[in-house]
N, C-alpha and C positions, 0 to 999 in steps of 0.2 A: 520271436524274441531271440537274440544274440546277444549272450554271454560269456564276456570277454575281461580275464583276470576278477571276474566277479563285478565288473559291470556290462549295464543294460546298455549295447552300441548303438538300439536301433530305435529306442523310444525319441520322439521328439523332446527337447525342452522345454521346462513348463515355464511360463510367461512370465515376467519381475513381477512384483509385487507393487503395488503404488508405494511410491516414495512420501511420506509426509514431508509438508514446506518445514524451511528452516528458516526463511526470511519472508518481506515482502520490500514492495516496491512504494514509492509515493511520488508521484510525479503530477505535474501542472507547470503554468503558463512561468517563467520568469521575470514580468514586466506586469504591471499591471496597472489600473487610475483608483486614485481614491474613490470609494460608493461603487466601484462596477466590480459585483461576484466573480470571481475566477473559481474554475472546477478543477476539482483536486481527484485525484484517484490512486486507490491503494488496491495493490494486486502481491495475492500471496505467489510463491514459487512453486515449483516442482509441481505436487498435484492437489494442493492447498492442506490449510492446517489439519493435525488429528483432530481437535476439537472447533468449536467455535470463538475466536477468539475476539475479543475487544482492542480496537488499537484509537488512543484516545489522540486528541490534535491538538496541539498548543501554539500561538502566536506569540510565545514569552510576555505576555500582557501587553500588548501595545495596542491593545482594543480593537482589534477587527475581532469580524462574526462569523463561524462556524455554522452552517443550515444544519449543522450536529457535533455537537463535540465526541461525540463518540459514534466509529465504525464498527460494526461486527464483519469479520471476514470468515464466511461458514464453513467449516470441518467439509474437508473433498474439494475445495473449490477455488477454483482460479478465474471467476467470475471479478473483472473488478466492480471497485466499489467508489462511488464517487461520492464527493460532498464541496457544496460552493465554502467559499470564505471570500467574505469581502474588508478589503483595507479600511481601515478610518484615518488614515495618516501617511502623509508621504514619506518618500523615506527608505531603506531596506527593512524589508518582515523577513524573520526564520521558522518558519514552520515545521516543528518537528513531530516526533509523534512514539509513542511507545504502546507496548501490548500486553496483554495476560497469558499468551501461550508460549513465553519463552523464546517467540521467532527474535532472529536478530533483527534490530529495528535498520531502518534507511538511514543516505546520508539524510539532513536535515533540507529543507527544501528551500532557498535564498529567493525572494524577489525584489524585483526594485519599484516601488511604487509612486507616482508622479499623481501630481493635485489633479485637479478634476479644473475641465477649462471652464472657465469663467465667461458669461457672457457680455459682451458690453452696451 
C-alpha cells in the first residue's frame, strides 16, 4: 500500500453503487383499429425502483380496456412490463399513467385509432 498526502494510491476503486430509477418509460404502437389489443410497455430507468412501485394507466374514460389497470414495476429492475389496451372508439386515445414511487411519470402516450373494417 502507498501513502500519498494520506491517501491510498494503490487501492483499486470500489464499484458505484446501483443508481435507483428516477423515471420510467411507456411506450407502444401509435396507430391502432378499434377491438384490436395494442401492447403497451413500461420500463423503469437506471436500475429500476428502490421499492416496488405501482404505476396505474388511464385512457381519460374513453372506454377502451386495460388486461390491468395497474402495473407493478419491481424494486432492482428494469425488466419491462407489458399490458394490452384495446380501443373501443375511433378517434385519438391518450394514455397516460402515473405511480406511487415518486418516479417522474412519461410523456403521455398519443394513438390514433381507425374503425375496425367492415365486411360487406
Amino acid at each position: 500500500m502507498a501513502i500519498v498526502a494520506g491517501t491510498d494510491t494503490t487501492s483499486a476503486a470500489l464499484p458505484a453503487s446501483p443508481l435507483d430509477s428516477t423515471a420510467y418509460t411507456l411506450t407502444g404502437a401509435s396507430t391502432g383499429t378499434v377491438g384490436t389489443a395494442l401492447t403497451l410497455s413500461l420500463v423503469a430507468n437506471v436500475d429500476g425502483p428502490e421499492n416496488d412501485t405501482v404505476v396505474t394507466l388511464s385512457d381519460g374514460s374513453v372506454g377502451g380496456k386495460f388486461s390491468a389497470a395497474t402495473v407493478t414495476l419491481p424494486a432492482g429492475s428494469t425488466v419491462a412490463q407489458t399490458v394490452t389496451y384495446t380501443p373501443a372508439a375511433a378517434g385519438t386515445v391518450t394514455i397516460s399513467a402515473t405511480n406511487t414511487g415518486g418516479l417522474t411519470n412519461p410523456d403521455s402516450l398519443s394513438i390514433t385509432v381507425s374503425a375496425a373494417a367492415t365486411s360487406a
